[in-house]
C-alpha positions as a Markdown table, in Angstrom:
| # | Residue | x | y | z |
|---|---|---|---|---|
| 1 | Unk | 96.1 | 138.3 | 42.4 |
| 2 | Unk | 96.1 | 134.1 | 42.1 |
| 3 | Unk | 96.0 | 133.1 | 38.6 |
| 4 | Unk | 94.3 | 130.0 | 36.9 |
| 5 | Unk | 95.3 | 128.2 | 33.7 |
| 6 | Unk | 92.8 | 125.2 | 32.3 |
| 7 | Unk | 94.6 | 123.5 | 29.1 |
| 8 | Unk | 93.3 | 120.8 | 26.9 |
| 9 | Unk | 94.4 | 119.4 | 23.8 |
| 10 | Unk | 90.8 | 120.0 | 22.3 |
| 11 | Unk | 90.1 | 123.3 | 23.6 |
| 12 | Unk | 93.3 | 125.6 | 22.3 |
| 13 | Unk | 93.4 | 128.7 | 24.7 |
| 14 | Unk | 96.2 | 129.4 | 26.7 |
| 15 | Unk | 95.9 | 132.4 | 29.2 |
| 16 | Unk | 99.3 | 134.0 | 30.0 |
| 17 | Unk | 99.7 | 135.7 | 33.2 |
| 18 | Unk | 99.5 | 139.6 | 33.8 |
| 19 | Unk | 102.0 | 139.7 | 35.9 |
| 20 | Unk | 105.1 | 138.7 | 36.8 |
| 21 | Unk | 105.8 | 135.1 | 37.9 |
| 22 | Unk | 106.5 | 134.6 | 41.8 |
| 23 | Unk | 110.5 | 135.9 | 42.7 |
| 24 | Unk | 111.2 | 132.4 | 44.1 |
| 25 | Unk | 109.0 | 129.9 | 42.7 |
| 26 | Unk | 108.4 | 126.6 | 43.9 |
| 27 | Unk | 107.3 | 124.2 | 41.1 |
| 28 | Unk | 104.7 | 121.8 | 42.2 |
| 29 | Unk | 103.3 | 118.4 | 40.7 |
| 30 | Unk | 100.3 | 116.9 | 41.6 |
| 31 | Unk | 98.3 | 113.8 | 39.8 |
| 32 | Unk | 94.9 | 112.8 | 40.5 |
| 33 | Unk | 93.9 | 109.5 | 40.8 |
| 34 | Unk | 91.3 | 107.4 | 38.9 |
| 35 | Unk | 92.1 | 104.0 | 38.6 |
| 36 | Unk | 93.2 | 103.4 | 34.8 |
| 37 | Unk | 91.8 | 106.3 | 33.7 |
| 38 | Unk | 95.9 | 107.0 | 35.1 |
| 39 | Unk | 97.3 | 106.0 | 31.9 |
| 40 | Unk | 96.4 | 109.2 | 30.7 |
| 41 | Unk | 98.6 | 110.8 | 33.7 |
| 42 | Unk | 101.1 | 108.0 | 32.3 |
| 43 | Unk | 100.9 | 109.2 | 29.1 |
| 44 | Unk | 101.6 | 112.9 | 30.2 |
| 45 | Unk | 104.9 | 112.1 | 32.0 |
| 46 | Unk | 106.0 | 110.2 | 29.6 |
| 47 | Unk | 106.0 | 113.0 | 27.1 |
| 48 | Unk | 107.8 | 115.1 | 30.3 |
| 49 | Unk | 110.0 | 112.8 | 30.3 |
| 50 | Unk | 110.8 | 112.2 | 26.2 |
| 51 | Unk | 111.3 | 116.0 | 26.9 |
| 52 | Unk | 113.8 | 116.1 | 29.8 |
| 53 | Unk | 111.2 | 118.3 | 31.3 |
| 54 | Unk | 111.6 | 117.3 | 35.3 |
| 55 | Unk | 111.3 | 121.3 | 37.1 |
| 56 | Unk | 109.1 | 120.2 | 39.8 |
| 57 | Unk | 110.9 | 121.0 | 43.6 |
| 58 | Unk | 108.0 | 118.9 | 44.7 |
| 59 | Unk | 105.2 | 115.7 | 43.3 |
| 60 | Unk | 102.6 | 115.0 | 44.8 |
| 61 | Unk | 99.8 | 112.0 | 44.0 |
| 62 | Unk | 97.0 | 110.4 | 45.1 |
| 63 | Unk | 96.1 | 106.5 | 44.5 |
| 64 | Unk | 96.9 | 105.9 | 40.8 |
| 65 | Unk | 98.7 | 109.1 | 40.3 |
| 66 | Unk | 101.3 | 108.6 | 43.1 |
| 67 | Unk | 101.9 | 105.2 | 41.1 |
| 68 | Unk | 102.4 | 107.6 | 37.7 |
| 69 | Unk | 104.8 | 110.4 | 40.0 |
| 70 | Unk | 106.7 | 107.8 | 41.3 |
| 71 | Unk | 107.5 | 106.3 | 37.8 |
| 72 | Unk | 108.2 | 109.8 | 36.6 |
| 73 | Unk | 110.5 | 111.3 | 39.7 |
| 74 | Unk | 112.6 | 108.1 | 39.1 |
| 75 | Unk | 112.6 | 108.8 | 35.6 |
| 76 | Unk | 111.1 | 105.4 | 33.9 |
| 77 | Unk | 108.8 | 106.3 | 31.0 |
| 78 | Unk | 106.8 | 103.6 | 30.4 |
| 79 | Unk | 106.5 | 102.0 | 34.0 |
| 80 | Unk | 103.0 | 103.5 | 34.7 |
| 81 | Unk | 101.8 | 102.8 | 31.2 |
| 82 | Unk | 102.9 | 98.6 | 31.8 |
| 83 | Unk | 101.6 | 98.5 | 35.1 |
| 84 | Unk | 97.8 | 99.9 | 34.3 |
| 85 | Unk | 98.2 | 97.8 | 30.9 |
| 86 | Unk | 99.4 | 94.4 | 32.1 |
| 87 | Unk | 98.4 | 94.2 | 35.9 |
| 88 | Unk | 95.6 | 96.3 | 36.1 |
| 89 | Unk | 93.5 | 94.6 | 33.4 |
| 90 | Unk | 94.7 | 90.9 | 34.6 |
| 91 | Unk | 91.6 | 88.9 | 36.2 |
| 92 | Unk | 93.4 | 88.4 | 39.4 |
| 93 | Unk | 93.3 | 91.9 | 39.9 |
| 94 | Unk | 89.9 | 92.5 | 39.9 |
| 95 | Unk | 87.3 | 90.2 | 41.6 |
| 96 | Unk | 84.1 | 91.0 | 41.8 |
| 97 | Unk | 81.9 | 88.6 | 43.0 |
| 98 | Unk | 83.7 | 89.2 | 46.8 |
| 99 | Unk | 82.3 | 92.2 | 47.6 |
| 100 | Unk | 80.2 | 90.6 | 50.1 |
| 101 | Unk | 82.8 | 88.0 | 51.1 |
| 102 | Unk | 85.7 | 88.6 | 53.4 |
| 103 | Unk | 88.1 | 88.7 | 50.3 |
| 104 | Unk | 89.4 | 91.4 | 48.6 |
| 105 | Unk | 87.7 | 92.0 | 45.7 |
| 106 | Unk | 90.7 | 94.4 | 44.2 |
| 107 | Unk | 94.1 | 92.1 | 45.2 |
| 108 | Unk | 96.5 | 94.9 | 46.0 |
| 109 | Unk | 98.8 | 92.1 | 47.3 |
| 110 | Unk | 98.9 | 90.3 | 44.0 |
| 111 | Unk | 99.3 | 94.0 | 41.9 |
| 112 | Unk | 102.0 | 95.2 | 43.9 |
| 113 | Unk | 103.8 | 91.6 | 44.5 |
| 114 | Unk | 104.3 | 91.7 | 40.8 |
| 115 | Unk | 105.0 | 95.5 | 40.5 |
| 116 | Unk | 108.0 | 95.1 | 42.3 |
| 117 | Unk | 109.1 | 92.0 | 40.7 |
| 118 | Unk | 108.8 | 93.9 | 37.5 |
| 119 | Unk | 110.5 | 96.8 | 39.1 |
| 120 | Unk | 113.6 | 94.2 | 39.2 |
| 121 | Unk | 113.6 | 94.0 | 35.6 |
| 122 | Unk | 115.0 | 96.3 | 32.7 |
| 123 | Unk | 111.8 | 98.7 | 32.7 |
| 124 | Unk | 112.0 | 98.3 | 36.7 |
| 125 | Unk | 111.8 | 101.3 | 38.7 |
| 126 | Unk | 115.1 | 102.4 | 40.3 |
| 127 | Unk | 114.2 | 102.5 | 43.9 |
| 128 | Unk | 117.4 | 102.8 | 45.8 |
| 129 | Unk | 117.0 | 106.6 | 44.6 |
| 130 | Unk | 114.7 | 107.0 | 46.9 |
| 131 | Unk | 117.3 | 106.7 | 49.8 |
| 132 | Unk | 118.8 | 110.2 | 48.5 |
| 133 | Unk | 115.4 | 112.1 | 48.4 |
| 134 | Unk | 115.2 | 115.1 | 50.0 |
| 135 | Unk | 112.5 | 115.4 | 52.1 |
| 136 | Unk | 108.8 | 116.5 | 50.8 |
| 137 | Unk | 110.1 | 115.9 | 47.1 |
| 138 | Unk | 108.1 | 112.6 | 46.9 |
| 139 | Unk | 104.8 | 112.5 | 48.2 |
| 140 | Unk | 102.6 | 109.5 | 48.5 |
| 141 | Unk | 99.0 | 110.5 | 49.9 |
| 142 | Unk | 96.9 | 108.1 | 52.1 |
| 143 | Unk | 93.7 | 108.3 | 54.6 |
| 144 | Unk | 93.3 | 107.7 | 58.2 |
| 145 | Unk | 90.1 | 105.5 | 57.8 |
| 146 | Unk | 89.7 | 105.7 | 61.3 |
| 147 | Unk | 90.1 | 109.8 | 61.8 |
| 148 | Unk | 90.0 | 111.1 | 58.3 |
| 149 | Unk | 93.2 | 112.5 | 58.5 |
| 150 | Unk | 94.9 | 113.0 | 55.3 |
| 151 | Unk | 98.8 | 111.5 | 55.1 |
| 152 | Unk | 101.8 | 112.5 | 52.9 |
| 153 | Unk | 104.4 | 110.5 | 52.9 |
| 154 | Unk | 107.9 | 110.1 | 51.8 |
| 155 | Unk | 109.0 | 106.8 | 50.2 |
| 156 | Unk | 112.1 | 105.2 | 51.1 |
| 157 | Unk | 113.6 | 102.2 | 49.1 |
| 158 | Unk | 112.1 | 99.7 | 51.6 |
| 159 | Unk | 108.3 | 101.3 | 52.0 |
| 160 | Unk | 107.7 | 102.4 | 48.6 |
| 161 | Unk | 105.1 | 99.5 | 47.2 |
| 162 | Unk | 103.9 | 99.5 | 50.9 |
| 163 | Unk | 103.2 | 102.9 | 50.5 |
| 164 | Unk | 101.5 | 103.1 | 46.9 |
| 165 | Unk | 99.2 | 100.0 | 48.7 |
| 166 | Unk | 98.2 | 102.4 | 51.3 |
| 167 | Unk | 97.3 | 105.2 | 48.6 |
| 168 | Unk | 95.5 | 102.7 | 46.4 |
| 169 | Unk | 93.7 | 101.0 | 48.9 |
| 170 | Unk | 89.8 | 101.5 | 48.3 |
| 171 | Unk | 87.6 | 100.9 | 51.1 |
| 172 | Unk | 85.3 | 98.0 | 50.8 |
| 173 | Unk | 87.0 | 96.9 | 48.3 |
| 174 | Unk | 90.4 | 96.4 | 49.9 |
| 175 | Unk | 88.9 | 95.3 | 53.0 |
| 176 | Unk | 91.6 | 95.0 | 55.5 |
| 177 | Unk | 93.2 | 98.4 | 54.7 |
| 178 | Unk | 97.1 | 99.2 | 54.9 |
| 179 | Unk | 98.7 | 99.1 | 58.4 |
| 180 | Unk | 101.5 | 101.5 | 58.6 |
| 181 | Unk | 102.9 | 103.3 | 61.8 |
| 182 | Unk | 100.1 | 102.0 | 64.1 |
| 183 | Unk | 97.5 | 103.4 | 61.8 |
| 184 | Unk | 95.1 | 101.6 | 59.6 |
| 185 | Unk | 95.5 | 103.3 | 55.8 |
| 186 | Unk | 93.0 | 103.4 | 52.4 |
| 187 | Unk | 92.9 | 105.5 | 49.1 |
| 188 | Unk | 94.1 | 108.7 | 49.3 |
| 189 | Unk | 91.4 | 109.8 | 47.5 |
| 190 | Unk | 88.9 | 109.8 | 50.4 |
| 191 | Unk | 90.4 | 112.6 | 52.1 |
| 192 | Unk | 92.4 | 114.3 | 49.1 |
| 193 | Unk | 91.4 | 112.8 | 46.1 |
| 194 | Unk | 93.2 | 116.2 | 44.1 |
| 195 | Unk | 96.5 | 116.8 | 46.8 |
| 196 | Unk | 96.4 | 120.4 | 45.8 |
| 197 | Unk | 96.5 | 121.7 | 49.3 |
| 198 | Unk | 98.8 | 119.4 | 50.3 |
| 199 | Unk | 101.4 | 121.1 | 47.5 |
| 200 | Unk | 100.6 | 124.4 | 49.0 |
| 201 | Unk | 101.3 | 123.2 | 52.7 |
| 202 | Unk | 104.5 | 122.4 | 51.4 |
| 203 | Unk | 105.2 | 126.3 | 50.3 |
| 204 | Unk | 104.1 | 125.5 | 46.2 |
| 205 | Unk | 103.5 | 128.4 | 44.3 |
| 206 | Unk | 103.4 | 127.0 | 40.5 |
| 207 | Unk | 101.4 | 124.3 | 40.5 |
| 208 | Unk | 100.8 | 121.4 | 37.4 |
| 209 | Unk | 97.3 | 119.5 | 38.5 |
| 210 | Unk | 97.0 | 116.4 | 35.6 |
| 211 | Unk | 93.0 | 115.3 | 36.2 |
| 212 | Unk | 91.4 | 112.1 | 35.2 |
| 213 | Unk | 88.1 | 114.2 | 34.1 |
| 214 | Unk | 87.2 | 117.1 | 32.3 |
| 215 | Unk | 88.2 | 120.4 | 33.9 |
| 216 | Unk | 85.8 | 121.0 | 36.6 |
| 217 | Unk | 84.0 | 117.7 | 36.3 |
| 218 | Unk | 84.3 | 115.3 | 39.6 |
| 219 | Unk | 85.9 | 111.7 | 39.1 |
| 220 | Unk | 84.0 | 109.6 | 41.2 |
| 221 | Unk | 86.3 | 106.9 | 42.9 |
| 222 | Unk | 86.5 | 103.7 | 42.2 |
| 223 | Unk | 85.1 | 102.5 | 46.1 |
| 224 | Unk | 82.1 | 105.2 | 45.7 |
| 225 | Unk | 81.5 | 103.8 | 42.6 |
| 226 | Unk | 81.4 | 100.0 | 44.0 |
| 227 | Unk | 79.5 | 101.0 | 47.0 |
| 228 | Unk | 76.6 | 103.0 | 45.0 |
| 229 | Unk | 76.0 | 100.0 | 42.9 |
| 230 | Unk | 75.1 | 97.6 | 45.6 |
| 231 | Unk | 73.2 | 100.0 | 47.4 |
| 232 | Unk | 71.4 | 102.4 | 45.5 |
| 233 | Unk | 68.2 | 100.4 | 44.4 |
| 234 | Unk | 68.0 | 100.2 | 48.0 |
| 235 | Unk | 67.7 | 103.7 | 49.3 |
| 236 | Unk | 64.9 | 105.8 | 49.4 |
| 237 | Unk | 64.5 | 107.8 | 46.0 |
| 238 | Unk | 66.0 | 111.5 | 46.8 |
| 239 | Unk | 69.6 | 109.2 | 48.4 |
| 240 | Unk | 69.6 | 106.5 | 45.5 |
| 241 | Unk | 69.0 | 109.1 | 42.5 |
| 242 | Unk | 72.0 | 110.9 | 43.7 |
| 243 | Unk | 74.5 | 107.7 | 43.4 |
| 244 | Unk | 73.0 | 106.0 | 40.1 |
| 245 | Unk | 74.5 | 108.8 | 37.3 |
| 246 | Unk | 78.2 | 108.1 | 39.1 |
| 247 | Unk | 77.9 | 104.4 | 38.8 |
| 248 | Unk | 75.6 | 103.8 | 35.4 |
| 249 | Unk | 78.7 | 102.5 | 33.2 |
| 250 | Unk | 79.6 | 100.2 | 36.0 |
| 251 | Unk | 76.6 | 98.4 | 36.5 |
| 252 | Unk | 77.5 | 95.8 | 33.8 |
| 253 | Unk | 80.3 | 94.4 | 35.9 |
| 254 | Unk | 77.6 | 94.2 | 38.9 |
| 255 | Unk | 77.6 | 90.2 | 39.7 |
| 256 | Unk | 74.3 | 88.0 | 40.0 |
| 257 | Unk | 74.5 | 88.3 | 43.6 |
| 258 | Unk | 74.3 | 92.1 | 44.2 |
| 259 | Unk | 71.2 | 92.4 | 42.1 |
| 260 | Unk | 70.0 | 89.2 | 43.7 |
| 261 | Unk | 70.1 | 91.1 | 47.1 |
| 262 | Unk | 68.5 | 94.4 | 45.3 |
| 263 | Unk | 65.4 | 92.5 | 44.3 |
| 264 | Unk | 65.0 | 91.0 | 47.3 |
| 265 | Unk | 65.1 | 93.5 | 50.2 |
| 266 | Unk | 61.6 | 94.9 | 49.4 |
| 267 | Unk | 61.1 | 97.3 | 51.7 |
| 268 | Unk | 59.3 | 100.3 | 52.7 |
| 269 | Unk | 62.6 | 102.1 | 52.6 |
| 270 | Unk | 63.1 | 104.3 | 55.9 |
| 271 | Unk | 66.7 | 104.9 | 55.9 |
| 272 | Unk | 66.9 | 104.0 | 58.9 |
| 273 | Unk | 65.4 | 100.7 | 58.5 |
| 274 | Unk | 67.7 | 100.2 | 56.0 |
| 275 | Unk | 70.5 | 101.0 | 57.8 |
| 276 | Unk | 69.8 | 99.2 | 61.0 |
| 277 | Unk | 69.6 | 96.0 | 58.5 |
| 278 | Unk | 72.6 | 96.9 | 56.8 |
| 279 | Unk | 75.2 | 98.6 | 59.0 |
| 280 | Unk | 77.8 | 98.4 | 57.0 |
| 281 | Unk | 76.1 | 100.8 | 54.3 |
| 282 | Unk | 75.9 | 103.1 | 56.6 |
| 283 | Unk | 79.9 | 103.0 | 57.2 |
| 284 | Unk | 79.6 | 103.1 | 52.5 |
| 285 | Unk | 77.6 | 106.6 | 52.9 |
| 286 | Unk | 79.1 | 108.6 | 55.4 |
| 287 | Unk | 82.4 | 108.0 | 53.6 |
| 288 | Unk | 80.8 | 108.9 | 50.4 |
| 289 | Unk | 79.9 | 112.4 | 51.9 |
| 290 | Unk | 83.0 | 112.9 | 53.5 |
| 291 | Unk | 84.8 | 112.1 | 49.7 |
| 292 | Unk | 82.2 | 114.6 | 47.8 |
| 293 | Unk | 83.2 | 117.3 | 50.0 |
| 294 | Unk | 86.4 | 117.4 | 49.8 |
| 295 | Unk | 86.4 | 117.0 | 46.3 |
| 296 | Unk | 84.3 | 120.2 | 46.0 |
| 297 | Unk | 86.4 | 122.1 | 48.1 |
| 298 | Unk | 89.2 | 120.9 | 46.1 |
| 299 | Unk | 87.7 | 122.3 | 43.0 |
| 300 | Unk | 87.0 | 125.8 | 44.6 |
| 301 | Unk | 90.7 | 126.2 | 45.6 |
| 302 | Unk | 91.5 | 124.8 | 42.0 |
| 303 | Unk | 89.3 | 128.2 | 40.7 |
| 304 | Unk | 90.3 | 130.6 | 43.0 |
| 305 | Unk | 93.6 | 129.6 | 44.4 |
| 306 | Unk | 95.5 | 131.5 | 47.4 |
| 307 | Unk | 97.0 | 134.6 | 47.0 |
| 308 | Unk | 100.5 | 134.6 | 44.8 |
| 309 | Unk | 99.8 | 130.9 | 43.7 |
| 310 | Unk | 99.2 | 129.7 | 39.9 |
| 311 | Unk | 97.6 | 126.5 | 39.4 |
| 312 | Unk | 97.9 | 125.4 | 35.8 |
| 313 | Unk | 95.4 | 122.5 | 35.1 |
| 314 | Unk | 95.6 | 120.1 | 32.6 |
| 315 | Unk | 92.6 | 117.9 | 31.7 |
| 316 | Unk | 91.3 | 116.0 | 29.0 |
| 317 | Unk | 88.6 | 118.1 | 27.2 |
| 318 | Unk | 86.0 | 115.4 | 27.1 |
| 319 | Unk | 86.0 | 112.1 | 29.4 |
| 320 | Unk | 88.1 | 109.6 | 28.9 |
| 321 | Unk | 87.5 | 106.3 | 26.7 |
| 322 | Unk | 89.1 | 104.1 | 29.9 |
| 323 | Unk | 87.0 | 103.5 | 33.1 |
| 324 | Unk | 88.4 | 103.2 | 36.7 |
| 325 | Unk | 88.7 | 99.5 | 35.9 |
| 326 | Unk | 87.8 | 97.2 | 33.6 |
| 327 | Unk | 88.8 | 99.2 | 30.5 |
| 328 | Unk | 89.1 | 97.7 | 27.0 |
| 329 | Unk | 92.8 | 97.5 | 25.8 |
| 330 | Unk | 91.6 | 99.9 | 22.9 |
| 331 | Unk | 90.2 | 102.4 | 25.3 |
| 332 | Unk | 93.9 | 102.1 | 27.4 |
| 333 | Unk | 95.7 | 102.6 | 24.4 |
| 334 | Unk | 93.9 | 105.7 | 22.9 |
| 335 | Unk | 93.8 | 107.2 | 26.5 |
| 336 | Unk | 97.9 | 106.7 | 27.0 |
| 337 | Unk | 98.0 | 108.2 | 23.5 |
| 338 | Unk | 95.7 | 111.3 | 24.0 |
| 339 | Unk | 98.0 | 111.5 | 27.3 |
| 340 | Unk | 101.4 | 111.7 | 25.5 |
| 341 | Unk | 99.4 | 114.8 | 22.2 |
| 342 | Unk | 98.2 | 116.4 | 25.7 |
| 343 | Unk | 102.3 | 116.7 | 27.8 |
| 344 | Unk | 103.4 | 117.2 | 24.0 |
| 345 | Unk | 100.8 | 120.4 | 24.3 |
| 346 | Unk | 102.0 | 121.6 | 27.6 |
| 347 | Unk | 105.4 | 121.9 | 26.9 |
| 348 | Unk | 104.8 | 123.4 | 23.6 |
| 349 | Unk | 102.7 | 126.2 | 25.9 |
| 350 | Unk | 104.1 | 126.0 | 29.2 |
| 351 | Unk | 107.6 | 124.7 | 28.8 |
| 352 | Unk | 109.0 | 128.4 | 29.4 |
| 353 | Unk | 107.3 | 129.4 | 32.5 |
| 354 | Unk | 109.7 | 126.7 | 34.2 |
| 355 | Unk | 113.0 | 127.8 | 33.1 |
């Protein structure tokens, strides 16, 4: 039978299998994303890597967490943790008030220009490892926003901070998306915002899932969360109740001229009518849908794996201090730290299963 491990630093109980480990495992890593709720992910690898504790045949992440495997596969403790700290929190990053401008309101170009200039320095990331990988070792995960197909890719020295664009690149928020190969990319985390399955596709039968959110508890991303606040005044009550509990610590960072347009489209709210006023909501909601679902059915195959596979989840036990953006530096730092006691946990526990 599949077994399931869920481990927190809070909650000590560690189930050890009842049977015998698969004869030819294949040690899997995957990272959710979750904006800078990552450095807790950072924190985790960091401990991995303070360790020497690198088993995994294969690592897989989505958004921010294919920024934190990608620190960790080219072993730079410390990168993740800089980037999220520094550049994520910088106010050129983050903008706001363009939402409903033709500007990006989160400046990929700027975060990953100066990624890769710090990648140059002495806590840079060693890329020209990544012209010796072997193939499905490094996975980057992206959407298709025009078919919905979900991507994994392997980095090479020249794609890799195209690549980590692609994955990070929130709808509506990143507007023009990430062209690569004749395709038009965004955030991973619309079509696999937990790349569980895509571990499994590649033949994983131990796998390490590192969450943003408690065990079991959905991490709404950070374009969902964007996209409910501006619209869900505006929706008829049994739509706009189901957005406002994912967005209600967000709201504060809501400009003057979202609620501007809130109090002034009084309407008698047919959906409809709303939509045919405001297409591009529309577009908001039916990716929305598509994200929640997958997210559920990542869950299930969290709980009840395939047959012969272990998943061994680790989450934080309540949620995390940091948001998807805009955390305090306090928050950052007590997440990272919790993030390091947590890997320190794991190995303590888990540490043998690997060897």
């Amino acid at each position: 039978m599949s077994t399931v491990f869920h481990l927190n630093n809070e909650n000590i109980s560690v189930r050890r299998p009842h049977r015998q480990l698969p004869k030819n495992p294949h040690f899997a890593l995957v990272a959710e994303g979750g904006g800078q709720r990552g450095i807790f992910t950072a924190g985790i690898l960091d401990a991995f890597l303070a360790r020497d504790f690198s088993p995994f045949d294969t690592l897989v992440g989505t958004s921010a967490g294919a920024q934190n495997v990608t620190s960790y596969f080219l072993k730079q403790a410390g990168f993740a943790r800089k980037s999220i700290y520094e550049l994520s929190t910088h106010k050129e990053f983050f903008k706001p008030r363009n939402i409903f401008s033709d500007d990006h309101s989160m400046d990929l170009d700027w975060f990953f220009d100066n990624a890769q200039q710090e990648s140059k320095n002495s806590l840079g990331l060693p890329i020209k490892q990544l012209n010796n990988i072997r193939p499905g070792q490094l996975l980057i995960v992206a959407s298709d926003i025009d078919n919905k197909e979900t991507l994994t890719l392997c980095p090479t020295e020249r794609n890799i901070f195209h690549l980590l664009k692609a994955s990070s690149a929130i709808p509506f928020l990143y507007k023009s998306g990430v062209k690569y190969q004749g395709r038009t990319l965004v955030d991973g985390g619309l079509t696999a915002p937990i790349p569980l399955q895509q571990a499994f596709d590649r033949h994983a039968n131990i796998v390490v899932v590192i969450r943003t959110v408690p065990s079991n508890k959905e991490s709404e991303s950070l374009w969902k969360q964007k996209a409910s606040d501006s619209i869900k005044d505006l929706l008829p009550e049994n739509l706009g109740d189901s957005f406002s509990n994912a967005v209600s610590e967000h709201l504060h960072l809501l400009p003057n001229i979202i609620k501007e347009k809130i109090d002034s489209a009084k309407m008698i709210n047919p959906v409809q009518a709303f939509y045919d006023r405001n297409p591009q909501y529309k577009a908001m909601y039916d990716l929305m849908k598509l994200h929640d679902s997958r997210y559920d059915e990542t869950l299930a195959l969290i709980n009840q794996p395939p047959e012969g596979k272990i998943v061994i989840e680790i989450a934080p036990a309540e949620a995390l201090d940091s948001r998807s953006l805009a955390s305090s530096t306090k928050a950052l730092e007590q997440d990272y730290q919790l993030g390091l006691e947590t890997g320190h946990y794991f190995l303590d526990n888990f540490a043998h299963f690997f060897r």
